[in-house]
C-alpha positions as CSV (number, residue, x, y, z in Angstrom):
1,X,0.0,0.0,0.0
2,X,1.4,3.2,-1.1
3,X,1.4,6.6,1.2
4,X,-1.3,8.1,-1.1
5,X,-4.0,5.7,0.4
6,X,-2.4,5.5,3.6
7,X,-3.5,9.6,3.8
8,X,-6.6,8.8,2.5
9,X,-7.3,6.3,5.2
10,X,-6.3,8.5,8.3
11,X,-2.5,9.2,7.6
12,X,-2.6,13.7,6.6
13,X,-0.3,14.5,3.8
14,X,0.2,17.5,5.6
15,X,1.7,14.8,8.6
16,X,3.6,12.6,6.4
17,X,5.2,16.2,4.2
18,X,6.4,17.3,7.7
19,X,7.9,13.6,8.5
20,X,9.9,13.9,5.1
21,X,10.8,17.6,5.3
22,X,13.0,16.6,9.1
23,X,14.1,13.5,7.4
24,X,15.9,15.7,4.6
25,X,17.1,18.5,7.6
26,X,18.4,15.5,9.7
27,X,19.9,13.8,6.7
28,X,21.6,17.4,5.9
29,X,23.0,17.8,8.9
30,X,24.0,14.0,9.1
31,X,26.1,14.5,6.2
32,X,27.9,17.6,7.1
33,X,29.2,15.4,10.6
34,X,30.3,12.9,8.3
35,X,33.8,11.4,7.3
36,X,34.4,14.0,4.4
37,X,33.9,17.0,6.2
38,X,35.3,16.2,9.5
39,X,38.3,14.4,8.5
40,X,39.3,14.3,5.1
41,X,38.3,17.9,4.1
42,X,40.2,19.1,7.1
43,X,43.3,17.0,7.3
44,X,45.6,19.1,4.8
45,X,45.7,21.8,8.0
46,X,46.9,19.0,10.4
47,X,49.6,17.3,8.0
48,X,52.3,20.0,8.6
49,X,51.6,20.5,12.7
50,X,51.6,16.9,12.8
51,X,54.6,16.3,10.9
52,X,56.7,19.1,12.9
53,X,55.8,18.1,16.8
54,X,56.8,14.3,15.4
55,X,59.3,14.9,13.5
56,X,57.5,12.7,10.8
57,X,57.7,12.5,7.0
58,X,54.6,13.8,5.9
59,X,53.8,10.4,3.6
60,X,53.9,9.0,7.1
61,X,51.1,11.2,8.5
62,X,49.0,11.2,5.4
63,X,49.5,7.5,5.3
64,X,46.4,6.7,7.8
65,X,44.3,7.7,4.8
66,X,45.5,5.0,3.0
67,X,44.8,3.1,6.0
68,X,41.3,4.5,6.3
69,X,40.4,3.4,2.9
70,X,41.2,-0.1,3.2
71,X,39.1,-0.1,6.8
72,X,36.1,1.1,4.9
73,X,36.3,-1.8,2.2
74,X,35.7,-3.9,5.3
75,X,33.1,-2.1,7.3
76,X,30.9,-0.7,4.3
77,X,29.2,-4.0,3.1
78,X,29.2,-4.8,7.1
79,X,27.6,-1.7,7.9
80,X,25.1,-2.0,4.7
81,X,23.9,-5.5,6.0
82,X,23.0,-4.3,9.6
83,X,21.1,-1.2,8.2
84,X,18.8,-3.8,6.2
85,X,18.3,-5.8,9.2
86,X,18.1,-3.4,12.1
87,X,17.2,-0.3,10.1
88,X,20.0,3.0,9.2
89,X,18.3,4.7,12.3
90,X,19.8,2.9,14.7
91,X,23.2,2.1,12.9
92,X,23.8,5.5,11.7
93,X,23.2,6.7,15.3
94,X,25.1,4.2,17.5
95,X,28.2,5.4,14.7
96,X,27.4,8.8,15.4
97,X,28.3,8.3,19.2
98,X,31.4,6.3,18.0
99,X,32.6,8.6,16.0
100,X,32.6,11.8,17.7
101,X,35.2,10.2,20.4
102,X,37.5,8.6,17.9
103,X,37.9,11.6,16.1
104,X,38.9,13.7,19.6
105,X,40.8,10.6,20.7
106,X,43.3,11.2,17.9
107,X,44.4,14.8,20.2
108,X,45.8,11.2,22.3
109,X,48.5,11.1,19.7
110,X,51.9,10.6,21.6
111,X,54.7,11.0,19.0
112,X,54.4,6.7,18.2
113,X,53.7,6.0,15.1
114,X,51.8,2.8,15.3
115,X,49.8,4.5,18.1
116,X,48.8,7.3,15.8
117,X,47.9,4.7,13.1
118,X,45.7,3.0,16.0
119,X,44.1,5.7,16.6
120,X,42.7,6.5,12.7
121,X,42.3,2.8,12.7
122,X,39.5,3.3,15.0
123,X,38.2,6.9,12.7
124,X,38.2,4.9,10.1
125,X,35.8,2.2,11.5
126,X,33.8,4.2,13.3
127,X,33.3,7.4,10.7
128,X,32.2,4.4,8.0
129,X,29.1,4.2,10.5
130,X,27.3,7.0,10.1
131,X,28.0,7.4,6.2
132,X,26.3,9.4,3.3
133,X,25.6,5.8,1.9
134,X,23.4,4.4,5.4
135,X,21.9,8.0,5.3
136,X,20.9,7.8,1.4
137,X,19.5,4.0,2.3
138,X,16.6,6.6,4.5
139,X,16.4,9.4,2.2
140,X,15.4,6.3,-0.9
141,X,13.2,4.7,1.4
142,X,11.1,8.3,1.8
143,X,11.3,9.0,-2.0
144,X,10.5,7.8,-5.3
145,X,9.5,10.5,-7.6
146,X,12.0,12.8,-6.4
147,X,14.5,10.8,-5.4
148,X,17.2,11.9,-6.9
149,X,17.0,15.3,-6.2
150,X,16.4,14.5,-2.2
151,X,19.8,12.2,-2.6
152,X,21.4,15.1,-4.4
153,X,20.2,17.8,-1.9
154,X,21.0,15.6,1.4
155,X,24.6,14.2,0.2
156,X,25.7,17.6,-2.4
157,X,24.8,20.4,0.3
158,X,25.8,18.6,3.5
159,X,29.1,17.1,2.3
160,X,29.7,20.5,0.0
161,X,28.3,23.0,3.1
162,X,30.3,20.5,5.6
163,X,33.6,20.5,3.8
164,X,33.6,24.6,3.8
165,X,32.7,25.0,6.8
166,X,34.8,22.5,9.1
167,X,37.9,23.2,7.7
168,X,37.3,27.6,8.6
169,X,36.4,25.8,12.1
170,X,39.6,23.5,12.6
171,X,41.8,26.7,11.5
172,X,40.2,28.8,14.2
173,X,40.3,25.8,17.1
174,X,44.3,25.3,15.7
175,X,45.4,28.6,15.7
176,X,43.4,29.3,19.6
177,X,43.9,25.9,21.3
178,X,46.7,24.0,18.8
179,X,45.5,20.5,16.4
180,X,45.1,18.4,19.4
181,X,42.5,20.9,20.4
182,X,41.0,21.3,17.7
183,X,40.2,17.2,17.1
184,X,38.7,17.4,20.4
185,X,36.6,20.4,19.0
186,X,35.4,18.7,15.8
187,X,34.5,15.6,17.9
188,X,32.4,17.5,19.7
189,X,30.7,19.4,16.7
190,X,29.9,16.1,15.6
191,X,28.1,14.9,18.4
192,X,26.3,18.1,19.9
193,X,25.2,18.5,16.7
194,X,25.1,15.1,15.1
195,X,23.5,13.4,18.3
196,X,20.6,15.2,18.9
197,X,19.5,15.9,15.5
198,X,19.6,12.9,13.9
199,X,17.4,11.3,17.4
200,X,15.0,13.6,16.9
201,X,14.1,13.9,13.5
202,X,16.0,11.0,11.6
203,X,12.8,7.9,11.0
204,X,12.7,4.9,9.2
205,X,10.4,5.1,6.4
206,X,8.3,1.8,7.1
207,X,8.7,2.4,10.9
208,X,6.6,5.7,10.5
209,X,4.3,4.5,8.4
210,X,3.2,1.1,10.3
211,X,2.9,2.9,13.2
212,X,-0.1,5.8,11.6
213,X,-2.2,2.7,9.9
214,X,-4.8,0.6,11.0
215,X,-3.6,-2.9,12.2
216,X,-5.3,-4.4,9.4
217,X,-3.5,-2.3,7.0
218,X,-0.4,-3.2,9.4
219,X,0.0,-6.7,7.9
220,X,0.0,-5.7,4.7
221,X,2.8,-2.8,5.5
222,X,4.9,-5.9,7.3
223,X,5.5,-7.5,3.9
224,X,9.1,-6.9,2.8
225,X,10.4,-3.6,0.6
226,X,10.5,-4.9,-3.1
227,X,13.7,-5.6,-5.0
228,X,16.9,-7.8,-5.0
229,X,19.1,-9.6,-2.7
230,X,23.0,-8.5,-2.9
231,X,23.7,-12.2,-4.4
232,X,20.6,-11.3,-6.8
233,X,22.3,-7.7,-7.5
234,X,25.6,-9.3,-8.0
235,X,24.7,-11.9,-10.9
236,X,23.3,-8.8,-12.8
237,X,25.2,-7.7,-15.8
238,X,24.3,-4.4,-14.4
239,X,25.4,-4.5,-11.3
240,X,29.5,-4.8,-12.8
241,X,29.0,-2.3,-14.9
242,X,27.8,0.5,-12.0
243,X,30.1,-0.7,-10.1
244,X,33.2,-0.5,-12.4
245,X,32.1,2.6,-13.8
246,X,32.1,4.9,-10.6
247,X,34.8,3.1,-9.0
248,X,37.0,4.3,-12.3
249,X,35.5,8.1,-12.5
250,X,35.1,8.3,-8.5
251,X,38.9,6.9,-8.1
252,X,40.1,9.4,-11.0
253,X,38.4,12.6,-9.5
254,X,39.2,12.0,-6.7
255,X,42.9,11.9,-7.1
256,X,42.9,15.4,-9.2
257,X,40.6,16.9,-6.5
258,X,43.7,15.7,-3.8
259,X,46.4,17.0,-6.0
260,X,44.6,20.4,-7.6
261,X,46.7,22.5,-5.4
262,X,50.2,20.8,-6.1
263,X,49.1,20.1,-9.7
264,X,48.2,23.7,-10.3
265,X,51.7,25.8,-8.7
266,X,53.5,23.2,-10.6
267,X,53.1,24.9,-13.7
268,X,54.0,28.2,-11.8
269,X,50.7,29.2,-10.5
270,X,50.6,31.1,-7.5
271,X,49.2,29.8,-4.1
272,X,45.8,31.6,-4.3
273,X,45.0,30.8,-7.7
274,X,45.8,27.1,-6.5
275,X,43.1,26.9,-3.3
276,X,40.7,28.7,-5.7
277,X,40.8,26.2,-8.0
278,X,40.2,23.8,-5.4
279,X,37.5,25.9,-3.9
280,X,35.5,26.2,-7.0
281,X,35.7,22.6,-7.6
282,X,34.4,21.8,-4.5
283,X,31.5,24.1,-4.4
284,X,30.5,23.0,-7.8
285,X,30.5,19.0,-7.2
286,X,28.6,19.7,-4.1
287,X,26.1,21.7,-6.4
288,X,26.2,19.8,-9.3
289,X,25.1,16.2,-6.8
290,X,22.1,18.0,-7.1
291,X,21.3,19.2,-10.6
292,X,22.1,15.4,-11.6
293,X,19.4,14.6,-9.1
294,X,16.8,17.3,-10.6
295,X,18.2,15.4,-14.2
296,X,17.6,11.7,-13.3
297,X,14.5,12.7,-12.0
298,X,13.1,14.2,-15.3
299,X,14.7,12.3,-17.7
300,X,14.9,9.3,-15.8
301,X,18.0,7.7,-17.9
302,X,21.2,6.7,-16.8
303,X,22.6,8.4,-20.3
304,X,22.1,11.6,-18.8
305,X,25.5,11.1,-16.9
306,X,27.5,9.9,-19.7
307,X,28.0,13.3,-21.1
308,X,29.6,14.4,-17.7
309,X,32.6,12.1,-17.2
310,X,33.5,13.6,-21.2
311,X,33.1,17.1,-19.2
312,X,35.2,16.2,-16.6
313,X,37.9,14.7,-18.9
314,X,38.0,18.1,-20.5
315,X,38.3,19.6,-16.9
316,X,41.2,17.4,-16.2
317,X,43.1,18.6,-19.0
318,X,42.8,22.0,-18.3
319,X,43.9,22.2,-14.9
320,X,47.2,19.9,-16.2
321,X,47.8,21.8,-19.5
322,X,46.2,25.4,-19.1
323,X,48.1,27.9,-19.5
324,X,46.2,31.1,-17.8
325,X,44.2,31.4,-14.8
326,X,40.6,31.3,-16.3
327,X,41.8,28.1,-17.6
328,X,42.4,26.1,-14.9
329,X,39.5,27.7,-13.0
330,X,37.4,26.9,-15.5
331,X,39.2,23.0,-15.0
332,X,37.8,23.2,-11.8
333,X,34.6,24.2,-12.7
334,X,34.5,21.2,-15.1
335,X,36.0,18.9,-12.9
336,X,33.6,19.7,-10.3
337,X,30.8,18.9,-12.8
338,X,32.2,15.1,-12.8
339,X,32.5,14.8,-8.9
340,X,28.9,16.2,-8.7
341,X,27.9,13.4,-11.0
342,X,30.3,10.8,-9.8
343,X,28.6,10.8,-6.1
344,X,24.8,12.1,-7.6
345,X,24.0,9.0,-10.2
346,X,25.7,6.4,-7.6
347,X,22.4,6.1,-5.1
348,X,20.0,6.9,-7.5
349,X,21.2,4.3,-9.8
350,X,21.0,1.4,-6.7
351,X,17.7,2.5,-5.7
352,X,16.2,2.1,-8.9
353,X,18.0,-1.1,-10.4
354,X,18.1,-3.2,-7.6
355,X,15.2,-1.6,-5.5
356,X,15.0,-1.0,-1.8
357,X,14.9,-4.7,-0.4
358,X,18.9,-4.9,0.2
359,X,20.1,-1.2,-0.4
360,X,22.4,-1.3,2.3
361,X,24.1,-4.2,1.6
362,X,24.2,-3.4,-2.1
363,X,25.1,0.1,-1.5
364,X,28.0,-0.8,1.2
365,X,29.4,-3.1,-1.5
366,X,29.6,-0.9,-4.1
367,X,30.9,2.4,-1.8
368,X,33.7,-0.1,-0.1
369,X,34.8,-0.3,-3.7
370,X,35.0,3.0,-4.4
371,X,36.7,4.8,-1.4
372,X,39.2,1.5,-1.9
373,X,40.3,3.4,-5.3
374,X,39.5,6.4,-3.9
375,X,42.8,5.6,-1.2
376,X,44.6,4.0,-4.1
377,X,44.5,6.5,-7.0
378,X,46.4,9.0,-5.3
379,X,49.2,7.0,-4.1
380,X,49.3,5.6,-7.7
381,X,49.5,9.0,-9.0
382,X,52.5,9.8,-6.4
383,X,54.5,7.0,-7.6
384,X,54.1,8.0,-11.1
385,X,55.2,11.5,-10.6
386,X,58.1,10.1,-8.9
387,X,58.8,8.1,-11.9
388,X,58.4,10.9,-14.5
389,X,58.9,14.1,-12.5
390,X,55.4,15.4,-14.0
391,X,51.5,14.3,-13.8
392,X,51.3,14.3,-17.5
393,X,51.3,10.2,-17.6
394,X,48.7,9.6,-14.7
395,X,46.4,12.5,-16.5
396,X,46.3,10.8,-19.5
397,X,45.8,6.9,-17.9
398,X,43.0,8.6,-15.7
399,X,41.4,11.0,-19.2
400,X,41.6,6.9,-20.2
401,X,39.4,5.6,-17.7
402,X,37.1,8.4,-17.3
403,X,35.9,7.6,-20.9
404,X,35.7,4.2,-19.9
405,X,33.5,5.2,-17.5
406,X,31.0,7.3,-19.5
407,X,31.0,4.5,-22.3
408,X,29.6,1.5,-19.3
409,X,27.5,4.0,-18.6
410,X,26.5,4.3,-22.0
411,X,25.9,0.3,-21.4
412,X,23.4,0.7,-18.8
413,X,19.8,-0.5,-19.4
414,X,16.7,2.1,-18.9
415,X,15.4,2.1,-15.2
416,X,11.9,0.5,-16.4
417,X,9.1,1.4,-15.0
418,X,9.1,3.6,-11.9
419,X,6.2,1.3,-10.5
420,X,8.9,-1.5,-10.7
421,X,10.3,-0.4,-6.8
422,X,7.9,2.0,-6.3
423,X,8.6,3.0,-2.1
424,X,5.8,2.5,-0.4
425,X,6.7,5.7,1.6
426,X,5.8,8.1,-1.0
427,X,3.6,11.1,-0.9
């Protein structure tokens, strides 16, 4: 039974507009405690301090990312599982109250390095908790027709408003209070804010719905969410070719966007022009997460996304080869148009291929794969700098796979009918 004739049987739309508009806030704000913002956005400001008090090689310090990486190949399909059996609401809260701790513990740091690995060991399990993927498994369970743009608008503005904003925070915290401080600060943030509004205004779709129906209409609501198992998912032609396809553009963009700044004073670029480029490219992918929403919802094909890894290609090569500013801001803008896509299509796509029934484990699956290359790209791209004294080899392996990319998504089959998965939590 669908929403519509749950309001028409007692349920106000006016109730059930309310339940979806705090699911979207607390979604929001989920996002912007997450992993990205909190840690990776901010951990360029920490990598000299670090590296100075401990006398450490920075490749030693940025080395827990690596480290992070292959944790999250572990814990996302682990993480997906227990969100289809004990619903994201609880998971993605019990990581919230894991998190906040682990990322203060690291002020714990003592000048050992296996102790400071240790301790992102544990950031890394817990902050794969309470990730954008457990939160879009609740945001696809609430929407169907305009799903994409409620993905979009939940993962583009709260990573994209989250990864502004935490990093202006941790500068203020490190320069008044020094970096152990300041990770004491941002694991606070996370849970003051985090904690209380996810509790109050995060719900499971089915949960809300069961409980403002009659019990008649109860048993019908117990039946399980339509669509396939993981093992299902995994026999699917198209299953391989999602996969493969954002794990190569994700893995590639995600590289440049870690290496804009070196990349772009290479060529003689000055400092500012550098951390624009990087700026822009944020704001746009967290921007442009939504606009492929608002596009998947109208034109409802995955072909609509094809066009954008040939954008971001084009992006790529301007920042390596341009030769004046508007150039290689302009590469950012561009590039930023492909990590928008990248991270918009990738929820949408799972939701309406394999349906709702095993989103979480489908979804963890797939997002272990891709912060895996997201860890390995860049030190890939290190090693080949070393090798060649330039980025002009990796740019051209990685303008290689992006078009890869956009042609298996070129492969993909239509979405069928909407009805197909239709949520049952729809207004």
């Amino acid at each position: 039974m669908s929403i519509h004739k749950q309001a028409s049987n007692g349920i106000s739309s006016l109730t059930m507009k309310r339940a979806r508009s705090q699911v979207l806030f607390a979604s929001t704000i989920g996002n912007i405690v997450s992993f990205t913002p909190t840690v990776s956005a901010v951990f360029s400001l920490f990598l000299v301090p670090i590296s100075t008090e401990f006398g450490w090689p920075r490749a030693t310090v940025s080395g827990v990312l690596a480290l992070v990486s292959l944790i999250a190949v572990f814990v996302y399909p682990c993480v997906g599982r227990l969100s289809d059996i004990y619903g994201s609401r609880r998971v993605i809260l019990v990581g919230n109250l894991l998190f906040a701790p682990a990322v203060a513990m690291v002020a714990l740091a003592n000048g050992s390095v296996w102790q400071f690995y240790l301790l992102f060991a544990f950031v890394g399990l817990a902050g794969a908790i309470p990730s954008t993927a457990a939160l879009s498994k609740v945001v696809s369970e609430w929407f169907d027709d305009k799903r994409g743009f409620a993905l979009g608008l939940t993962a583009g503005l709260g990573n994209g408003l989250g990864s502004t904003i935490m990093p202006i925070i941790a500068g203020i915290l490190m320069v008044n209070i020094g970096w152990r401080g300041a990770f004491v600060g941002i694991g606070t943030i996370i849970i003051c804010l985090g904690f209380p509004v996810l509790f109050l205004f995060l719900r499971e779709a089915k949960k809300h719905a069961v409980e403002n129906i009659t019990p008649e209409e109860k048993i019908e609501e117990a039946a399980p969410l339509p669509g396939y198992t993981l093992k299902e998912a995994a026999r699917m032609r198209v299953f391989w070719l999602v996969l493969v396809a954002i794990a190569l553009g994700a893995g590639c963009v995600t590289a440049i966007f870690t290496h804009v700044v070196s990349m772009v004073m290479d060529r003689g670029f000055e400092l500012s022009v550098a951390t624009g480029v990087i700026s822009v490219f944020a704001m746009v992918g967290a921007g442009w997460q939504v606009v492929t929403g608002l596009l998947l919802d109208k034109f409802y094909t995955p072909k609509i996304v094809s066009p954008m890894f040939i954008v971001a290609i084009v992006g790529l090569l301007l920042i390596e080869y341009g030769t004046s500013i508007p150039a290689v801001y302009l590469g950012g803008v561009l590039m930023g148009i492909g990590l928008g896509a990248e991270f918009g299509c990738l929820p949408f796509f799972i939701s309406r291929y394999f349906g709702l029934k095993a989103y979480g484990s489908i979804v963890g699956v797939v997002y272990s794969v891709v912060i895996f290359t997201q860890g390995v790209t860049p030190f890939l791209m290190d090693l080949m700098f070393d090798v060649f004294g330039n980025y002009n080899a990796p740019v051209s392996i990685m303008s290689v796979c992006l078009l890869l990319g956009g042609g298996f998504i070129l492969m993909l089959p239509s979405f069928g009918a909407r009805e197909q998965f239709e949520a049952k939590f729809e207004v």
